[in-house]
DSSP file (Angstrom, degrees, kcal/mol; ACC not computed):
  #  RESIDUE AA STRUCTURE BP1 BP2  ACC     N-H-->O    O-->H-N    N-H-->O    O-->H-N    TCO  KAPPA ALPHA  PHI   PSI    X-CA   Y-CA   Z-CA
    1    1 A X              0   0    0      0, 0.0     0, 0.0     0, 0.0     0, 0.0   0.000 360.0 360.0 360.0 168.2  133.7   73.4   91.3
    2    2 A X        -     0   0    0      1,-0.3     3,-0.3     2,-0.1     2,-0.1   0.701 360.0-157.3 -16.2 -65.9  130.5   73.4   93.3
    3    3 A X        -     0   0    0      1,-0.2     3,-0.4     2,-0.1    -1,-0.3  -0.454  48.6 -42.9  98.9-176.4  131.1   76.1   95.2
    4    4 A X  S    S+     0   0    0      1,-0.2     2,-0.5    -2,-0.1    -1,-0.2   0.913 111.0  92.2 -68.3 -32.4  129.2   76.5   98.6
    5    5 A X  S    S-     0   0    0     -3,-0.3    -1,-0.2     1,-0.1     2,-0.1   0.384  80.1-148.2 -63.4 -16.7  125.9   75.4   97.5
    6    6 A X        +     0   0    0     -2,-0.5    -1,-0.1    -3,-0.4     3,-0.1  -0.395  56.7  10.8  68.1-158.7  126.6   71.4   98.5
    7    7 A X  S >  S-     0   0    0      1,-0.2     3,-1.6    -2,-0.1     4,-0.1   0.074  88.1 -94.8 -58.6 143.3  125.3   68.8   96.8
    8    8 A X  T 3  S+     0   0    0      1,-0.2     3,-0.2     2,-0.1    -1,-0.2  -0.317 112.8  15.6 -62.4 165.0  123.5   69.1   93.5
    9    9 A X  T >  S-     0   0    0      1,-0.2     3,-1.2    -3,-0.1    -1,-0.2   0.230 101.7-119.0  65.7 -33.6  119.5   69.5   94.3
   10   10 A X  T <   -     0   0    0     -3,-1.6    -1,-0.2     1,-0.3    -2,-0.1   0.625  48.4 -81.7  69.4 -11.7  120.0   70.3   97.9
   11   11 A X  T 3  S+     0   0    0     -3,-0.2    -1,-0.3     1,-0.2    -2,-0.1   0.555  93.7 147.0  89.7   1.0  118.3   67.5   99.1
   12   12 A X    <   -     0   0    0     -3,-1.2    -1,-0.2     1,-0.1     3,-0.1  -0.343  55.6 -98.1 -53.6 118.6  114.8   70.0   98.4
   13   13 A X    >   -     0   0    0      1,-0.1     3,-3.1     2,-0.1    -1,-0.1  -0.169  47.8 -89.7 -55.9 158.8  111.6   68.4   97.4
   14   14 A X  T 3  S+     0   0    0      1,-0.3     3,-0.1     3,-0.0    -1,-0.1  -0.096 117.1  29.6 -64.8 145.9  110.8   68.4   93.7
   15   15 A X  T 3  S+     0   0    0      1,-0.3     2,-1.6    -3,-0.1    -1,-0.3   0.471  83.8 137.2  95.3 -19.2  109.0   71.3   92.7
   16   16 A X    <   -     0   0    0     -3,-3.1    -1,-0.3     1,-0.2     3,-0.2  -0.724  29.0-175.8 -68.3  95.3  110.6   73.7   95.5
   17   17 A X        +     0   0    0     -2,-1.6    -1,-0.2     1,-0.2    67,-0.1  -0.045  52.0  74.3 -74.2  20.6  111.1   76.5   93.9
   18   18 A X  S    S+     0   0    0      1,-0.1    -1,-0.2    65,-0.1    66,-0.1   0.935  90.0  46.8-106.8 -42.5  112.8   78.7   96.2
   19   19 A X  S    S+     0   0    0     -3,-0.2     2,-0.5    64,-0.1    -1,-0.1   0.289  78.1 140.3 -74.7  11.4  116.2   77.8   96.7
   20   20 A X        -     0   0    0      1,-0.1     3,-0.2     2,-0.0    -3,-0.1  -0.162  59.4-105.3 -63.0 130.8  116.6   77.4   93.1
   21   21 A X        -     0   0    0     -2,-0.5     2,-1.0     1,-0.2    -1,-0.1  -0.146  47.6 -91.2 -56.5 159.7  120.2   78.7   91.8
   22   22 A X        -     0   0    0      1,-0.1    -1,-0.2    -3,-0.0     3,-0.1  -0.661  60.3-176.2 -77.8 108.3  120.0   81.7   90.2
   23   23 A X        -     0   0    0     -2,-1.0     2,-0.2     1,-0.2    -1,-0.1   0.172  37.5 -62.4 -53.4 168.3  119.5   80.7   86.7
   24   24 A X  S    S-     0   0    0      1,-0.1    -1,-0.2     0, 0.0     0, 0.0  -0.760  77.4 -87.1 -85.8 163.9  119.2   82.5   83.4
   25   25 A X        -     0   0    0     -2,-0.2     2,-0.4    -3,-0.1    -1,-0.1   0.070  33.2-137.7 -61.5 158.6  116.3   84.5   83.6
   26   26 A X        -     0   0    0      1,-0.1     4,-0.5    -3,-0.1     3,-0.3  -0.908   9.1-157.3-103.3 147.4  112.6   82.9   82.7
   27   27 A X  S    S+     0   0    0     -2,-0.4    -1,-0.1     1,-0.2    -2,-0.0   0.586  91.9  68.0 -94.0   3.4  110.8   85.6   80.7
   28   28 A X  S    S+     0   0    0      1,-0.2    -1,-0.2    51,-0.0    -2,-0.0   0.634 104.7  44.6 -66.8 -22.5  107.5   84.0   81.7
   29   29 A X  S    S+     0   0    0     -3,-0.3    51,-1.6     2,-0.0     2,-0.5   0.702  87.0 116.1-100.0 -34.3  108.4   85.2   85.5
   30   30 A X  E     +A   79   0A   0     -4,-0.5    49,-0.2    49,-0.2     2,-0.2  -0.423  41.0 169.7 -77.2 122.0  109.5   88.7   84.3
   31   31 A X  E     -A   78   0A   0     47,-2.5    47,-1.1    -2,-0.5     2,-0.5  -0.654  27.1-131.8 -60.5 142.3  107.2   91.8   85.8
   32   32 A X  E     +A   77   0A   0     45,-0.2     2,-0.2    -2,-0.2    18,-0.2  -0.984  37.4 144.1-110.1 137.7  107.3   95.5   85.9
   33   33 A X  E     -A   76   0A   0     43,-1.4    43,-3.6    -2,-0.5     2,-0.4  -0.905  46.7-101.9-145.7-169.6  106.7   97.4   89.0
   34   34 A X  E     -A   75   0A   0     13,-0.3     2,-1.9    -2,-0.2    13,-1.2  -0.914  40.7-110.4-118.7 140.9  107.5  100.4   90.9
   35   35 A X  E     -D   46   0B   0     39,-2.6    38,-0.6    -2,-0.4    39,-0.2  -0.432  28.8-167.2 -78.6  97.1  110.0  100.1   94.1
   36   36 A X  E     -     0   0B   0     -2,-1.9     2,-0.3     9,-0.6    -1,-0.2   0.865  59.7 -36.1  -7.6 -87.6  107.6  100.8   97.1
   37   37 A X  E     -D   45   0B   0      8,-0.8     8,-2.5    35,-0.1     2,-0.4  -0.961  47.7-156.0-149.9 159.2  110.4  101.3   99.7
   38   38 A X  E     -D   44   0B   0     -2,-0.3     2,-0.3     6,-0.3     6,-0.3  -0.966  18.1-141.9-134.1 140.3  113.6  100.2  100.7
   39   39 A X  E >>  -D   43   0B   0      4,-1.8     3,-5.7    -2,-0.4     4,-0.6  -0.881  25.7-118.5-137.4 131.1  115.1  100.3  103.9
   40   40 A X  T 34 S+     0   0    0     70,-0.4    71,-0.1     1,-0.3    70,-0.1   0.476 116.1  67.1 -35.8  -9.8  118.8  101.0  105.7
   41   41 A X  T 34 S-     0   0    0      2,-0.2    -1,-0.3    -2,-0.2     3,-0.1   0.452 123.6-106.9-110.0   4.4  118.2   97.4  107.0
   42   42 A X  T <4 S+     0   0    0     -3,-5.7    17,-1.8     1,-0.2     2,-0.3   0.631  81.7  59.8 106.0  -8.6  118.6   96.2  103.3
   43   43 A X  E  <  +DE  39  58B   0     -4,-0.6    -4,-1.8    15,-0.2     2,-0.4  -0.763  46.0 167.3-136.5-164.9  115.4   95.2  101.6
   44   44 A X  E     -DE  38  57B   0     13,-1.7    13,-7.3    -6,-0.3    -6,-0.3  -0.999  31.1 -84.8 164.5-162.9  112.1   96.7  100.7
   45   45 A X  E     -D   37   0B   0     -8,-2.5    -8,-0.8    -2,-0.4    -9,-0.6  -0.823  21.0-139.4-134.6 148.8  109.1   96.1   98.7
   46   46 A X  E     -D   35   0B   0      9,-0.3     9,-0.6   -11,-0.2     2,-0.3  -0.651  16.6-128.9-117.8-171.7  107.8   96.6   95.1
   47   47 A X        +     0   0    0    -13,-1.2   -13,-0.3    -2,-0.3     7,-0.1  -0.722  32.6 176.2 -96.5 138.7  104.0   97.8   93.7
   48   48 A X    >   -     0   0    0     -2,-0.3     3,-1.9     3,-0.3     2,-0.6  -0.174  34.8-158.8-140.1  82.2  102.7   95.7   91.2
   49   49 A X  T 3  S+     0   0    0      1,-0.3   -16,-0.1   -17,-0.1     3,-0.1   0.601  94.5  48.9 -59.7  -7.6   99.5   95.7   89.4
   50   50 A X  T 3  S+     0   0    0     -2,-0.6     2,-0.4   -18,-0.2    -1,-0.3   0.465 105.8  61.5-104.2   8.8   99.6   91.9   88.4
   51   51 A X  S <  S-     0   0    0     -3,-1.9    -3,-0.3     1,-0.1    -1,-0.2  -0.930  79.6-135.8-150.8 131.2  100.4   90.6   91.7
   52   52 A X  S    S+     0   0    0     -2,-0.4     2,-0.2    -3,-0.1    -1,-0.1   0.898  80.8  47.5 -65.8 -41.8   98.0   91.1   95.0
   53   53 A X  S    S-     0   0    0     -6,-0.1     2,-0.5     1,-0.1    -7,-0.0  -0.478  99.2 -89.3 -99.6 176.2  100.6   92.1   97.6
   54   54 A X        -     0   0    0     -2,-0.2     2,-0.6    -7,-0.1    -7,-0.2  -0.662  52.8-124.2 -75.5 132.9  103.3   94.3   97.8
   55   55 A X        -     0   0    0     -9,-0.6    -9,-0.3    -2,-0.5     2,-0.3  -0.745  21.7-134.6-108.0 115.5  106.4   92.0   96.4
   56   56 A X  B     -b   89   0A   0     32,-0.7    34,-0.5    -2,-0.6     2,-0.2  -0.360  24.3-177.4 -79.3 123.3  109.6   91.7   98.9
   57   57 A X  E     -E   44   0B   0    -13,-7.3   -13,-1.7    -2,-0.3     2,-0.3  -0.556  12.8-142.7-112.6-166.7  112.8   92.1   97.6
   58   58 A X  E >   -E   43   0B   0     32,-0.4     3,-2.1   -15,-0.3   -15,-0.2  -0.974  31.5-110.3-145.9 133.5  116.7   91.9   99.2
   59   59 A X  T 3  S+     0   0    0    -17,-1.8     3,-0.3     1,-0.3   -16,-0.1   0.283 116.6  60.5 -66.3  11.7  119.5   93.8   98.6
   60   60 A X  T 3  S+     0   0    0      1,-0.1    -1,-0.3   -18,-0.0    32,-0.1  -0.296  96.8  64.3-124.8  32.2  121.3   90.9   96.8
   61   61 A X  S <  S+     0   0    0     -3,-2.1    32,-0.4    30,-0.2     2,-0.3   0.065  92.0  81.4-131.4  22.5  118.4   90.9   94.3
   62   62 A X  S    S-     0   0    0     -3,-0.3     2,-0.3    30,-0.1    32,-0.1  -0.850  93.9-103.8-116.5 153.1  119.5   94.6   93.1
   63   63 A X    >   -     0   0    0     30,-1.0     3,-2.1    -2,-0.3     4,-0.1  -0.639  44.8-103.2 -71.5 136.4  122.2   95.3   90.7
   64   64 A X  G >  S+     0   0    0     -2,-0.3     3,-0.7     1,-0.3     4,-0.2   0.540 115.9  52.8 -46.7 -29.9  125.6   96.6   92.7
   65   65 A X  G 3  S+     0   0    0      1,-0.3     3,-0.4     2,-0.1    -1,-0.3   0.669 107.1  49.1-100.6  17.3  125.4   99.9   92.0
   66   66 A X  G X  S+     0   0    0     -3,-2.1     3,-1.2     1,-0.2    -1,-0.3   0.397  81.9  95.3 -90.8   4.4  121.9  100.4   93.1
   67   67 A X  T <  S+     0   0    0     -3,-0.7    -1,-0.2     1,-0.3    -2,-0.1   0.791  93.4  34.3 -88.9 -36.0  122.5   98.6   96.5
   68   68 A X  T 3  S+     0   0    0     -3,-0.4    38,-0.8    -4,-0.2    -1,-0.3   0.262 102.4 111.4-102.9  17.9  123.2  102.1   98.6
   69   69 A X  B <  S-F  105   0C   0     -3,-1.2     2,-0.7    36,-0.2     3,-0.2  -0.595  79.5-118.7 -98.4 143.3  120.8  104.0   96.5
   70   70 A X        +     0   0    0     34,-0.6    34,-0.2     1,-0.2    -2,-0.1  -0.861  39.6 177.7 -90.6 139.9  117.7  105.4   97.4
   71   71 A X        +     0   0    0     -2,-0.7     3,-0.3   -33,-0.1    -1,-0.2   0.787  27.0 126.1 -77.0 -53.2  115.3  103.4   95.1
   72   72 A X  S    S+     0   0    0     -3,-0.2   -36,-0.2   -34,-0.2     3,-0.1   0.276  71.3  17.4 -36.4 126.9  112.1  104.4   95.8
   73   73 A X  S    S+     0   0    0      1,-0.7     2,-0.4   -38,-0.6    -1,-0.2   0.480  93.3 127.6 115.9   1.7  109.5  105.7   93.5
   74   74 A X        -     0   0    0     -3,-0.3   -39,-2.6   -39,-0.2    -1,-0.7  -0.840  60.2-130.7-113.2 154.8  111.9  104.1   90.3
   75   75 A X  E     +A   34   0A   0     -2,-0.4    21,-1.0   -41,-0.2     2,-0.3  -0.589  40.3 172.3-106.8 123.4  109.9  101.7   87.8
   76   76 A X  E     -AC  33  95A   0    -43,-3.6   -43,-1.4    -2,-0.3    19,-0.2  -0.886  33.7-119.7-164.1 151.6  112.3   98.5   87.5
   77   77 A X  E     -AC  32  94A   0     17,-2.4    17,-1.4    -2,-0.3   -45,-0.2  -0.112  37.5-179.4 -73.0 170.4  111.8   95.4   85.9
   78   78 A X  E     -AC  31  93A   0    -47,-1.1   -47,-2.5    15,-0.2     2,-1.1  -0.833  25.5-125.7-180.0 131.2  111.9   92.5   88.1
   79   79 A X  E     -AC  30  91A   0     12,-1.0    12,-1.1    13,-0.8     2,-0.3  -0.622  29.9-144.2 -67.8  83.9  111.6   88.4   88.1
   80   80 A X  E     + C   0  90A   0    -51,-1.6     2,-0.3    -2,-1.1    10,-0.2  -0.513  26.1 155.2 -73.1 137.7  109.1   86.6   90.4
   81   81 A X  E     - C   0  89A   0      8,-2.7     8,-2.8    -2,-0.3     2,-0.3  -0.902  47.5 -88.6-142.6 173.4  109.2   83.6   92.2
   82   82 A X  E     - C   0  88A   0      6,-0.3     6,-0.2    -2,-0.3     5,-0.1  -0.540  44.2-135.7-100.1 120.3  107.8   82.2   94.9
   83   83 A X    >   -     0   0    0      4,-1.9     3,-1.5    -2,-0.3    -1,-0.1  -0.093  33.7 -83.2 -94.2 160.9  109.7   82.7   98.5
   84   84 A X  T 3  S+     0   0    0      1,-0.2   -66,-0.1   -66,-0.1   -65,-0.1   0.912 128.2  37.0 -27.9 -68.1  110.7   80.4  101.8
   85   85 A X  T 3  S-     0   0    0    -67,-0.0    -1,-0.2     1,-0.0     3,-0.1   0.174 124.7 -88.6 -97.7  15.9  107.3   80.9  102.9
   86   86 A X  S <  S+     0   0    0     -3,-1.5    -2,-0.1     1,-0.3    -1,-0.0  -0.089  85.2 123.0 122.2 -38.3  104.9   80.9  100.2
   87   87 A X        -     0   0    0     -5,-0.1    -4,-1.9     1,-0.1     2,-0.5   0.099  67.8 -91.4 -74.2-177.6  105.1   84.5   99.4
   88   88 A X  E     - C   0  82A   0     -6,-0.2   -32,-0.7   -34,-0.1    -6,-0.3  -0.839  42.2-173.1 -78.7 115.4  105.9   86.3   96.5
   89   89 A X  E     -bC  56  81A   0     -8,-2.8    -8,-2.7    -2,-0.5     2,-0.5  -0.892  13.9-156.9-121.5 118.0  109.7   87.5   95.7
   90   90 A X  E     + C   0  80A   0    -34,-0.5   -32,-0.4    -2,-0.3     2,-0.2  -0.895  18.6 167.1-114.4 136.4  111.2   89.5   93.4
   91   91 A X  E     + C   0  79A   0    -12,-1.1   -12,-1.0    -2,-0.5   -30,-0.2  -0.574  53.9  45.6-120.9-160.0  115.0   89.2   92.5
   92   92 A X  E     -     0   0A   0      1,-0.2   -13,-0.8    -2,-0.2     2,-0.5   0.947  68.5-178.2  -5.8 110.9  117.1   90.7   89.4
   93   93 A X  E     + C   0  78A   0    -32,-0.4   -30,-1.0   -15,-0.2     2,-0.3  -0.990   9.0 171.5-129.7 142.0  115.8   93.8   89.6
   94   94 A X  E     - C   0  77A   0    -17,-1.4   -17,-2.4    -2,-0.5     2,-0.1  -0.965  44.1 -98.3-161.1 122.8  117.0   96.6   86.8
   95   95 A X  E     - C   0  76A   0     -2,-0.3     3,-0.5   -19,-0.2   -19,-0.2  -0.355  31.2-122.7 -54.7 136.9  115.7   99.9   86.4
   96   96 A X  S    S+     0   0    0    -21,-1.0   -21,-0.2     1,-0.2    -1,-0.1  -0.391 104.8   8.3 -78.2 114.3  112.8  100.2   83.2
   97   97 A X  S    S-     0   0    0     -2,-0.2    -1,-0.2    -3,-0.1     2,-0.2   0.494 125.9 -80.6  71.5  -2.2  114.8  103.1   81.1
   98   98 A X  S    S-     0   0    0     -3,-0.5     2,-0.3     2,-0.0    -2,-0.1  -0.482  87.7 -13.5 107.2-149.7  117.8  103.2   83.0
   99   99 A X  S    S-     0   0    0     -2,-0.2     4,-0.2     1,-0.1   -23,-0.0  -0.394  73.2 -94.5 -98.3 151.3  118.1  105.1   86.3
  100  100 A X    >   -     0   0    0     -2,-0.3     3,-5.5   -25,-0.1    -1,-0.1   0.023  31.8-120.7 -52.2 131.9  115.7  107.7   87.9
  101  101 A X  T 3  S+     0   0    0      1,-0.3    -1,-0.1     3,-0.0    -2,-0.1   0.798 118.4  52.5 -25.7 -63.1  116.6  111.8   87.1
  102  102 A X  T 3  S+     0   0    0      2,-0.0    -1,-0.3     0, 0.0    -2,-0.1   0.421  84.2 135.4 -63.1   5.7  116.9  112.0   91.1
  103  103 A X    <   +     0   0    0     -3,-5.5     2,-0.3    -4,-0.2   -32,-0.1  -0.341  20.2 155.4 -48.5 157.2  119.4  109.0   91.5
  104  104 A X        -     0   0    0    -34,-0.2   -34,-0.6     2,-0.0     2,-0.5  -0.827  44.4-114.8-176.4 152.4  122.0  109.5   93.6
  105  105 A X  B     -F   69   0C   0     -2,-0.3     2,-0.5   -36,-0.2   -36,-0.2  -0.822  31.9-173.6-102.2 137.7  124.4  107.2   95.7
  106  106 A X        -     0   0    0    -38,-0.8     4,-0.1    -2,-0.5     3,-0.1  -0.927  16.3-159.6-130.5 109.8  123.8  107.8   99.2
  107  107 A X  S    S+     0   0    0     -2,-0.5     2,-0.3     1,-0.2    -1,-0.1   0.794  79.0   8.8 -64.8 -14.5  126.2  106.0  101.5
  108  108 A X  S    S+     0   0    0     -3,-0.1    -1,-0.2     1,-0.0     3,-0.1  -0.962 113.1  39.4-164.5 155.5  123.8  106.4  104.3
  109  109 A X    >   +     0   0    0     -2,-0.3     3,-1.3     1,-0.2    -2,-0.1   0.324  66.8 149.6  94.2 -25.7  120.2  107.5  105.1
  110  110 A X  T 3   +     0   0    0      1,-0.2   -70,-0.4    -4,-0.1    -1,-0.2  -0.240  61.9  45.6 -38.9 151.4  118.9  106.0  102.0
  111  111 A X  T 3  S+     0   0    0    -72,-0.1    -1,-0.2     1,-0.1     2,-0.1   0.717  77.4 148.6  96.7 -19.1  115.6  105.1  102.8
  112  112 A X    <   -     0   0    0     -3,-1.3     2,-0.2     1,-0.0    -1,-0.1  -0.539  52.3-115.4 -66.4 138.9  114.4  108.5  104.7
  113  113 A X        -     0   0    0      1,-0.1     3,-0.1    -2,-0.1    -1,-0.0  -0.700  49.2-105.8 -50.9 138.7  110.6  109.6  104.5
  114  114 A X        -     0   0    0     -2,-0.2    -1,-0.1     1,-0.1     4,-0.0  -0.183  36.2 -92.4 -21.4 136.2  110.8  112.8  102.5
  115  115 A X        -     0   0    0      1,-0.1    -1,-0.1     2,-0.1     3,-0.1  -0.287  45.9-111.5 -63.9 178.9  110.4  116.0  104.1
  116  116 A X  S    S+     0   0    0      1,-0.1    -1,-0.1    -3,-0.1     0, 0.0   0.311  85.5  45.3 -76.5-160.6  107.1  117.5  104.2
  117  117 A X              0   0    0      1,-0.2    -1,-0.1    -2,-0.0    -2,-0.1   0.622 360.0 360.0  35.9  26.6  105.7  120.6  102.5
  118  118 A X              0   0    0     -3,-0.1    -1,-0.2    -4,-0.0    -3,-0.0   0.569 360.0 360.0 -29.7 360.0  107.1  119.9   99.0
């Protein structure tokens, strides 16, 4: 079936590339960068050197078991496209080398500044 999505096309104009179903990946699209931050409210932002802003992701553009993890500060590969509003978006995001020494699942509190004085 369908699914939710409605009608094939969506009724979108041609050439809107944001609401496009998630597809197999284009490798044309695929970036590396490092995850900025992510935040308790569910999204955050990555580093990139090929791309002028900071690139906003969503917790339904991480792989499941990364979703309560704090990310930050881990290298992960990541697809761009072009957002609701113009901006730049990255979704399938999968850690570069598998996951960082400091990984841990944090059910809450992910997200924290670091203390001070390291």
């Amino acid at each position: 079936g369908r699914g939710p999505l409605g009608p094939p096309g969506g009724g979108f104009p041609p050439g809107y590339g944001a609401m496009q179903p998630p597809g197999p990946t284009n490798p044309a699209n695929v970036l590396t960068g490092t995850v900025k931050s992510y935040n308790a409210k569910g999204f955050g932002f990555i580093l990139c050197n090929k791309v002028d802003h900071d690139v906003y992701f969503s917790r339904e553009s991480i792989q499941e078991g990364l979703r309560t993890a704090n990310i930050a500060g881990t290298e992960v590969s990541f697809e761009l496209f072009r957002g609701p509003w113009g901006k730049p978006q990255a979704r399938n995001l999968r850690p570069v080398g598998g996951l960082p020494p400091n990984f841990h699942s944090a059910g809450r509190g992910y997200g924290m500044p670091r203390p001070m004085g390291m």
